[in-house]
C-alpha positions in Angstrom: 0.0 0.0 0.0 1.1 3.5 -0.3 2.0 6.0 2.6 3.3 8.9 3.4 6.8 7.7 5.4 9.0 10.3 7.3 12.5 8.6 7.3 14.6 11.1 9.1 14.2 14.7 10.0 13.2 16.9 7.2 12.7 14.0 5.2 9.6 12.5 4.0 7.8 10.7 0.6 5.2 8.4 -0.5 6.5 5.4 -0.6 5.1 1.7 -0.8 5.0 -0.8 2.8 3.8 -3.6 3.4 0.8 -4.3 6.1 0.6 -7.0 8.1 -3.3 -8.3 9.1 -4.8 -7.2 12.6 -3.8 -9.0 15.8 -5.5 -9.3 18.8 -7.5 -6.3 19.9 -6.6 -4.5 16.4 -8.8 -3.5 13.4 -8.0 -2.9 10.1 -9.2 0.6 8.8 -9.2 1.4 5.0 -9.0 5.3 5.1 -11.3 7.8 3.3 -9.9 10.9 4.5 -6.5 12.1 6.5 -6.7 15.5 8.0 -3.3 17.1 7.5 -2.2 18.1 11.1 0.8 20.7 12.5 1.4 17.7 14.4 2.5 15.7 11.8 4.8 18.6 10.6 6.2 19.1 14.0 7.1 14.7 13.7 9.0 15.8 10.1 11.0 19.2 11.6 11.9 17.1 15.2 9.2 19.3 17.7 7.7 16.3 18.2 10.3 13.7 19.1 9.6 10.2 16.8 11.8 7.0 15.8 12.1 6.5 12.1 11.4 5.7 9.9 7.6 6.5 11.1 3.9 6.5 9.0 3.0 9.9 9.4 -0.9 10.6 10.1 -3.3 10.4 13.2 -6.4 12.4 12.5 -9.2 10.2 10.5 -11.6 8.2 9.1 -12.3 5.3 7.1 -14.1 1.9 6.9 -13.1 -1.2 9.1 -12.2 -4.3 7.1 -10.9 -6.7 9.2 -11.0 -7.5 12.7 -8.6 -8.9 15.4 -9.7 -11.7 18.0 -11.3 -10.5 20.7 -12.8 -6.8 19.1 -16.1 -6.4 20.4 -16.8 -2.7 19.8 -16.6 -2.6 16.0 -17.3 -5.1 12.6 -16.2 -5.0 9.3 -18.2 -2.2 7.3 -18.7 0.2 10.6 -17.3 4.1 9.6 -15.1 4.9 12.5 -13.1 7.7 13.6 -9.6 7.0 14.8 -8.3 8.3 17.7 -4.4 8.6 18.2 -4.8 7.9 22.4 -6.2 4.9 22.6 -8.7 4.6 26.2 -8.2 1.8 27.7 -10.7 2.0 30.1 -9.0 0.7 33.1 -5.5 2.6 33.7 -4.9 5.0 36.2 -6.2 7.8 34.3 -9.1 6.3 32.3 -10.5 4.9 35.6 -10.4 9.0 37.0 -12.0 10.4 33.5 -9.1 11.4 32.0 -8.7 9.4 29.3 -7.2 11.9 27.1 -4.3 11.1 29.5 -4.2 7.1 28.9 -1.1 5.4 29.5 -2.1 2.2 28.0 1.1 2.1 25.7 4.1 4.2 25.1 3.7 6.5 22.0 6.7 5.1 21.0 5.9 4.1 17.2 4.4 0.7 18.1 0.9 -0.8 18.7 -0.2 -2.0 22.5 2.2 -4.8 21.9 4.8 -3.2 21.4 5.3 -4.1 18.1 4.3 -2.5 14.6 2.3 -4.1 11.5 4.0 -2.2 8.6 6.9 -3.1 7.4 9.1 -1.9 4.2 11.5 -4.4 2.3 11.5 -6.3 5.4 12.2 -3.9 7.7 9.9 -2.6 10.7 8.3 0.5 10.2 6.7 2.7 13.2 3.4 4.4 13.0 2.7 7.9 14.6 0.3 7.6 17.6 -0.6 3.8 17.5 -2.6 5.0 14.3 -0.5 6.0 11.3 -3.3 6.7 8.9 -1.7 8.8 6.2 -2.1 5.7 4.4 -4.1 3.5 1.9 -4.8 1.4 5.0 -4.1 1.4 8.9 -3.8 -1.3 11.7 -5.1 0.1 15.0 -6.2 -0.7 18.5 -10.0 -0.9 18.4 -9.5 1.4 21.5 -8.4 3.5 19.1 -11.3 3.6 17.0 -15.1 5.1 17.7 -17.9 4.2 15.4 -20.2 6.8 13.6 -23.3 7.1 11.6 -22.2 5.9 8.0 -24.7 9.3 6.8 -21.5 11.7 8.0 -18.9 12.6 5.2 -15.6 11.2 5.9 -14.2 14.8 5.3 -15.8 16.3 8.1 -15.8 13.3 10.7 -11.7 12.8 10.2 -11.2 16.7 11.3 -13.1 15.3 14.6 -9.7 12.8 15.1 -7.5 15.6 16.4 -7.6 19.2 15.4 -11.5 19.9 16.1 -11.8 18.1 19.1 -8.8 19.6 20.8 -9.8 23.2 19.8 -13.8 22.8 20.3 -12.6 20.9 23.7 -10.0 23.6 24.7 -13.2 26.1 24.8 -16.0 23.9 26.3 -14.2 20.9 28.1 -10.6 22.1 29.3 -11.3 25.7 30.4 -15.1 25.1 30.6 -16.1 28.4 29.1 -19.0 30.3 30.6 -21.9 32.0 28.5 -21.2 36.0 28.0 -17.8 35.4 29.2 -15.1 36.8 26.9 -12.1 34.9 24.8 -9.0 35.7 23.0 -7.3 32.9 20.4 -3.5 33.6 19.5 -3.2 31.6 16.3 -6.0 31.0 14.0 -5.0 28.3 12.2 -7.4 24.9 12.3 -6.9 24.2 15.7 -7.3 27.8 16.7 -10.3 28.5 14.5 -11.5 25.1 16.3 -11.2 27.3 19.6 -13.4 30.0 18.4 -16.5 27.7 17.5 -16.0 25.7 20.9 -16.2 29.9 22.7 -19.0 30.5 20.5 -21.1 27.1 20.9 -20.1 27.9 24.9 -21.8 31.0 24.7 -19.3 33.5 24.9 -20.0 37.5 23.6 -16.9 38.6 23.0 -14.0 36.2 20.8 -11.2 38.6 19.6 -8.7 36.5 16.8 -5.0 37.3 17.4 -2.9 36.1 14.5 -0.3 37.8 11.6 -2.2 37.1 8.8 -5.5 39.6 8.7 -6.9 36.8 6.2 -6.9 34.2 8.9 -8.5 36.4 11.4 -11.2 37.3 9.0 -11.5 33.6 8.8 -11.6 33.5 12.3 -15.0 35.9 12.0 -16.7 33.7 9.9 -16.2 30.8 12.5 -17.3 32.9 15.5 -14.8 35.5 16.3 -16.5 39.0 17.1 -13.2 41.4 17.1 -9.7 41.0 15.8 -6.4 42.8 16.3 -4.0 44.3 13.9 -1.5 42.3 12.4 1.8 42.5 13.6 0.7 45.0 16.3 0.5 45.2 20.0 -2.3 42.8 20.4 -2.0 42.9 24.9 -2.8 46.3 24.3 -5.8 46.4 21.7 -7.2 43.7 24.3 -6.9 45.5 27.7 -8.5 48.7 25.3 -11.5 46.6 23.9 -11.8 45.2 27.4 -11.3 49.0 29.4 -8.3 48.0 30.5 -9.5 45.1 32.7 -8.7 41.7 30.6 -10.0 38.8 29.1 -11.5 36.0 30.9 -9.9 33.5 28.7 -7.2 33.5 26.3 -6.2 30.8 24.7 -2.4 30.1 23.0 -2.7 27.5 19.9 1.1 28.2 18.7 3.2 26.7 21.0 5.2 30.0 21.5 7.1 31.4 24.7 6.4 34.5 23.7 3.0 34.4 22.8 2.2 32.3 26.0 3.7 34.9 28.1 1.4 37.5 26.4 -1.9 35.6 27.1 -0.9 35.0 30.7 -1.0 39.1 30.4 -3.7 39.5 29.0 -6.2 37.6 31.2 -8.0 39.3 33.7 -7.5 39.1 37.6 -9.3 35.7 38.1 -8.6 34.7 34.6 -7.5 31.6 32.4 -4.9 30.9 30.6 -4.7 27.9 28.6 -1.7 26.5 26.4 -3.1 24.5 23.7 -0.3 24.8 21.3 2.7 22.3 21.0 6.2 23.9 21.4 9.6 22.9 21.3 10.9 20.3 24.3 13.8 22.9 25.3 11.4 25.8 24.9 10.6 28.2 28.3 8.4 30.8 28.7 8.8 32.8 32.2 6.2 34.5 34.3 6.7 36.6 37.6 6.5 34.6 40.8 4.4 37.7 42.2 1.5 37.5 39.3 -0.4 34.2 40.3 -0.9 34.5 43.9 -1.6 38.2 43.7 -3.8 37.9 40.8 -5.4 34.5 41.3 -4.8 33.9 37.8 -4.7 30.4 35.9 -2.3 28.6 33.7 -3.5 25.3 32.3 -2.5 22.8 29.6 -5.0 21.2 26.9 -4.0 18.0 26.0 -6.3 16.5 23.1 -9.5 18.9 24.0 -9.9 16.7 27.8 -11.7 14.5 25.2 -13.8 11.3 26.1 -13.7 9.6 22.8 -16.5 7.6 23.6 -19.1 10.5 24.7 -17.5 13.5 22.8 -17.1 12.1 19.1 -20.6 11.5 18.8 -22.0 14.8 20.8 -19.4 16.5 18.2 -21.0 15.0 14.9 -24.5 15.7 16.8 -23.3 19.4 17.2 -22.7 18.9 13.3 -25.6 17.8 12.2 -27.7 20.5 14.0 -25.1 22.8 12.4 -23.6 24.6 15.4 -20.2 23.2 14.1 -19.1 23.8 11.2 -16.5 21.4 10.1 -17.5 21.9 6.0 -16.3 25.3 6.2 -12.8 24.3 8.0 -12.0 22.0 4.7 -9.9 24.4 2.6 -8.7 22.4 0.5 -8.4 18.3 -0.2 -5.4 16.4 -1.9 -5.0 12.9 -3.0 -2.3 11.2 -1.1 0.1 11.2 -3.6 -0.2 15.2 -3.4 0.9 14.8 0.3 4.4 17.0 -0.1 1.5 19.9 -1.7 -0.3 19.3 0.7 2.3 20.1 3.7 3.5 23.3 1.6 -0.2 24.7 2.0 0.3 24.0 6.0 3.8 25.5 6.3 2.7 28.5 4.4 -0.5 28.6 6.7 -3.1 29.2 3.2 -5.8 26.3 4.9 -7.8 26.3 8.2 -7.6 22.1 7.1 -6.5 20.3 4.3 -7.8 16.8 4.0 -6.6 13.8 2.2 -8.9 12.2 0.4 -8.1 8.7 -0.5 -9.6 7.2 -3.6 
């Protein structure tokens, strides 16, 4: 089968493997869509630490074909939605509903066992996130897979993988955002414009869009936002002015910069949440005044994965859909066959999509 393989740092093609059948507790999953993540960037430039050589891809949907011993939660011909953390149900986390936490397995390349089913010229090859789906086909933990109404496109359903439910999940799960409460978003990419319809679906009045590029921020006001700042400008400032100099109740960072971290721990109001959705560097810092959290009473929280429960939130997601209170049509920019992966990950670097999608056959 064909797949988009990462062989070293900066380095990546579509190349042909070899895929073992499903073991026990796996499914097979021929893919219908790939959502084309930062994530799977951050694998290729070495943000995201990853053996090689690795199947890149972990936001998705497809078709299950095959079935290990033992899967009880799918069958061959359910749609699914993969998930790249399995839940387990039954580790330390899971048991405590936090399952976007599950520690299962090591995201070391490998399936639960410990072992991976691709292989190329007889040679192991790993698979991002148990999942590896920027493929023809995937092997996966059926922990890793939820199933869905078969009357969902497999466009819109694969952005519910990763990038929408973090950013929808950040607003209305992680920091639990309160109706007429007010939000600002640095980064407005897909994950960020994900943030602004989980604000607006949480009832917030006010969602101000802080990025470079004025086009994504006018994106950003067709998904929700309400104000924007000026690119390249002094965005703590136009915030405490909109706000009469008082804050923002939450501000969210979907970049993964020190800098633009430290200036939404700023910008929040006495009382205020910060939240750090955005993925930076290992050896990355960003430094905030012992002083300002005890005297402010201010918050600094991580996302990871939305606080997701795969199981309960997929399907209240595609519900939210259906009713049309998410839009997840209008985050699909543009889609690419698989071969056009390299294209594809020259729109992302040059930041032209809220989502590009890989549509497979």
């Amino acid at each position: 089968m064909k797949a988009v393989v990462a062989d070293a740092q900066d380095s990546y093609s579509v190349v042909d493997v070899d895929l073992a059948p499903p073991k026990t507790g796996e499914v097979l999953v021929r893919m219908a869509a790939t959502g084309v993540c930062h994530s799977d960037l951050s694998i290729i430039n070495g943000t995201i630490p990853s053996p090689f050589p690795t199947v890149l891809g972990h936001e998705g949907a497809g078709v299950v074909e095959e079935v290990g011993e033992g899967v009880t939660n799918v069958s061959p011909g359910d749609h699914v939605i993969l998930s790249f953390i399995p839940h387990c149900g039954e580790c330390f986390h899971c048991v405590r509903d936090e399952p976007y936490l599950c520690i299962v397995a090591k995201q070391d390349g490998n399936l639960l066992d410990g072992t991976t089913r691709v292989s190329r010229n007889g040679e192991p090859v790993f698979v991002m996130s148990f999942l590896g789906n920027m493929a023809e086909y995937a092997v996966a933990p059926s922990i890793s897979v939820v199933p869905m109404a078969k009357d969902v496109p497999f466009q819109a359903a694969a952005l519910i993988g990763c990038g929408v439910t973090t950013g929808v999940g950040a607003a209305v799960k992680t920091a639990a955002v309160r109706p007429g409460s007010t939000v600002a978003v640095w980064g407005c990419g897909g994950v960020g414009l994900s943030v602004v319809q989980g604000a607006r679906i949480a009832g917030a009045s006010r969602i101000v869009a802080v990025d470079l590029s004025a086009e994504k921020m006018e994106m950003a006001r067709r998904f929700g936002a309400t104000d924007s700042v000026t690119p390249g400008g002094d965005a703590v400032r136009e915030i405490f002015e909109m706000t009469g100099r008082i804050g923002i109740d939450y501000a969210f960072e979907v970049i993964g910069n020190p800098r633009t971290i430290e200036q939404c721990i700023k910008v929040v109001r006495r009382g205020g949440t910060a939240v750090l959705v955005g993925v930076g560097g290992a050896k990355e810092r960003f430094s905030v005044s012992s002083l300002v959290l005890p005297l402010t009473g201010k918050s600094v929280i991580g996302c990871m994965y939305g606080s997701v429960n795969t199981k309960v939130d997929f399907p209240l997601y595609l519900d939210l859909y259906r009713r049309g209170r998410l839009d997840l049509d209008g985050m699909i920019t543009r889609t690419y066959t698989l071969d056009e992966a390299p294209r594809a990950f020259e729109d992302l670097e040059k930041g032209v999509n809220a989502r590009g999608v890989i549509v497979h056959g």
